[in-house]
C-alpha positions in Angstrom: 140.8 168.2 78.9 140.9 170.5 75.9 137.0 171.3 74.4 136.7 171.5 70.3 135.1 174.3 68.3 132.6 171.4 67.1 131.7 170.1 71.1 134.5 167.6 71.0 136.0 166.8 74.1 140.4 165.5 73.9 141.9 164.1 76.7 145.6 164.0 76.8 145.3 164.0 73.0 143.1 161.2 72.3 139.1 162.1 71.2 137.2 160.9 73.9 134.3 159.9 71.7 136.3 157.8 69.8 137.7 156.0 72.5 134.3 155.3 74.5 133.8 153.9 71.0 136.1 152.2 70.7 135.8 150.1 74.4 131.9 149.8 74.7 131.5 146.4 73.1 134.5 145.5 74.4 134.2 142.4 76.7 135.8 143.1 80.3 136.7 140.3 82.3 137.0 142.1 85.9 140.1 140.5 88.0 139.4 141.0 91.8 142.3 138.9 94.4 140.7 136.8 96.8 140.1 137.8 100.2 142.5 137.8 102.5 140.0 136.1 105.2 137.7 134.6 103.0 134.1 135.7 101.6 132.9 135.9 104.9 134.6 139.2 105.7 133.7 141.0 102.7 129.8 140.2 103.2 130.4 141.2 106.9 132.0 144.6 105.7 129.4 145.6 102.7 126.8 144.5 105.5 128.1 147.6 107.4 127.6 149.9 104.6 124.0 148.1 103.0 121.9 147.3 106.0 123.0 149.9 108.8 120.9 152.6 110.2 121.9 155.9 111.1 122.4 155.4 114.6 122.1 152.1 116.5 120.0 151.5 119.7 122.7 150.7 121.9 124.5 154.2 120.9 121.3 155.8 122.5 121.9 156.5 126.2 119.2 158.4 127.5 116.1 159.5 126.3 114.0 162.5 128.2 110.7 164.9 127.4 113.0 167.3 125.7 116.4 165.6 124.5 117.8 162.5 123.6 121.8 162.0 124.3 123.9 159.2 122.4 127.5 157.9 122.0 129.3 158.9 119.1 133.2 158.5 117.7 134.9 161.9 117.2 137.6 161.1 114.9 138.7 164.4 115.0 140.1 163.6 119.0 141.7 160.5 118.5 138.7 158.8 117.7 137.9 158.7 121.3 133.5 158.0 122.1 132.1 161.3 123.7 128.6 162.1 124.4 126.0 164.5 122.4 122.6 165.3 124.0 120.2 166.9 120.9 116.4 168.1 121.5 114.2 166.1 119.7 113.8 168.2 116.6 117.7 168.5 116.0 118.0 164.3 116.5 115.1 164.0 114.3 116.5 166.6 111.5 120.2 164.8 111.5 118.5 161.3 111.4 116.5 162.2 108.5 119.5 163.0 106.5 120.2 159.5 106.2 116.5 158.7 104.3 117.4 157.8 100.9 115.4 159.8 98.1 112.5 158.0 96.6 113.4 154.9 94.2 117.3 155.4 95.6 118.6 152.2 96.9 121.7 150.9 97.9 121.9 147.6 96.5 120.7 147.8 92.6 120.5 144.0 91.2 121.1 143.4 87.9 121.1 140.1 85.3 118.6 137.0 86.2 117.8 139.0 89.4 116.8 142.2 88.2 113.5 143.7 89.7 111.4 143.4 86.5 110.1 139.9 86.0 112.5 138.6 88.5 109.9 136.1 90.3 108.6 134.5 86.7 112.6 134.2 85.9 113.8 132.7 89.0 110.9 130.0 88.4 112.2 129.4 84.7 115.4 128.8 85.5 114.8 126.7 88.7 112.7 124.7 85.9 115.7 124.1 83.9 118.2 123.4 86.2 115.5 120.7 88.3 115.5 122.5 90.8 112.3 123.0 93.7 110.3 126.0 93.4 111.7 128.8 95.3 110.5 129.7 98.4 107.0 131.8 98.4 107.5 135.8 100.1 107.2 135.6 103.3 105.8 139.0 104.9 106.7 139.4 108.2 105.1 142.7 110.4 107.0 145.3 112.2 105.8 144.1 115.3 107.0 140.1 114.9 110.3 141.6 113.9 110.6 144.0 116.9 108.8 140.8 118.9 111.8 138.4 117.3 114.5 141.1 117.5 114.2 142.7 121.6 111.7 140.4 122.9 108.8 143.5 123.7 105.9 143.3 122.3 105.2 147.1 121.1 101.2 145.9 120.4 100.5 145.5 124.2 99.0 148.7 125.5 101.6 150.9 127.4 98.9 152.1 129.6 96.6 149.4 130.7 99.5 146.4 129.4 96.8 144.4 128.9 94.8 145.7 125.8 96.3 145.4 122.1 96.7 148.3 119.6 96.1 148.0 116.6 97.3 149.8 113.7 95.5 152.0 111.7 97.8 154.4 109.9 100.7 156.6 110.0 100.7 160.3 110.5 104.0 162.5 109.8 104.7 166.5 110.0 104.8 167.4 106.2 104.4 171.1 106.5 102.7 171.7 109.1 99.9 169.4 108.8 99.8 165.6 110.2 99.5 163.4 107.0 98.8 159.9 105.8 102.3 158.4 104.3 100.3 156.9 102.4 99.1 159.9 100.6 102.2 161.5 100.3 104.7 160.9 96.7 107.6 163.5 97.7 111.1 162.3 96.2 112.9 162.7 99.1 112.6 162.9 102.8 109.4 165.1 104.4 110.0 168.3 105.6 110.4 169.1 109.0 108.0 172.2 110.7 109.5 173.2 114.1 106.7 176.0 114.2 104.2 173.1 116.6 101.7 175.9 117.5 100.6 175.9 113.9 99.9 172.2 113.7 96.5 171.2 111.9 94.9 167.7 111.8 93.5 167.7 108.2 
């Protein structure tokens, strides 16, 4: 890569502004083989990648007052599964390394399902093709999906098991006072205070 006296960048001899140029209307037909075990296993593999969390339940072994110990690979040994115990703080500070920063997602549609407009084009083209209406948006609460998912029911009391809670809000550490998520617009993930002596309610 060789920099001009004019800002000019050349690359192996050819000007790299006249190449991009030169390719950016031209049409690209992208040639992928075919799986060797069908569709099923690449959707299985991105599915690994897209819809994971940082650490599964069934990873997590024991959970006490003051640490929380889990399963994990090292690679570096073979890949053979040992055991980590963290304190709370430390499991909570790796974890949170794994929040995507605001308006960063992993799957970015693009075409007839980008975001913008996407419900009022789905309907045209269902329209055109004589096609049903699609499906309303179903909104389904944490609690249904944890209900659906283990089979607990995380609105019955845990001290009476009888009474339901209901929710009302949720509060995080943002630096060093318990806050609303709701009222917080930070571009990444909150910061962490370890200091709890100084924690305020305002």
């Amino acid at each position: 890569m060789q920099m001009l006296g004019d800002g000019d960048l050349l690359f192996e001899g050819i000007d790299v502004a006249t190449a991009i140029d030169a390719v950016r209307y031209k049409k690209w037909n992208v040639y992928a083989k075919a799986p060797f075990a069908g569709p099923a296993q690449i959707i299985e593999y991105l599915g690994r990648y897209t819809h994971k969390v940082a650490i599964t339940a069934h990873r997590i072994k024991e959970i006490t007052d003051q640490t929380i110990t889990f399963k994990y690979k090292d690679y570096a040994d073979k890949s053979k599964v040992k055991e980590m115990t963290l304190s709370h703080a430390e499991f909570a500070r790796r974890f949170e390394q794994h929040i995507l920063p605001h308006r960063y997602v992993k799957i970015r549609h693009s075409g007839y399902l980008s975001h913008r407009g996407k419900t009022a084009r789905l309907e045209r083209l269902h329209q055109q093709m004589h096609l049903p209406p699609p499906m309303p948006k179903v909104s389904i609460s944490t609690a249904l999906r944890e209900l659906i998912k283990t089979g607990v029911d995380i609105t019955i009391c845990p001290v009476c098991k009888r009474g339901k809670l209901i929710y009302e809000n949720t509060l995080i550490l943002y630096d060093g006072i318990l806050r609303d998520v709701i009222t917080l617009h930070n571009r990444g993930s909150p910061k962490i205070n370890l200091n709890y002596s100084q924690i305020s309610t305002k």
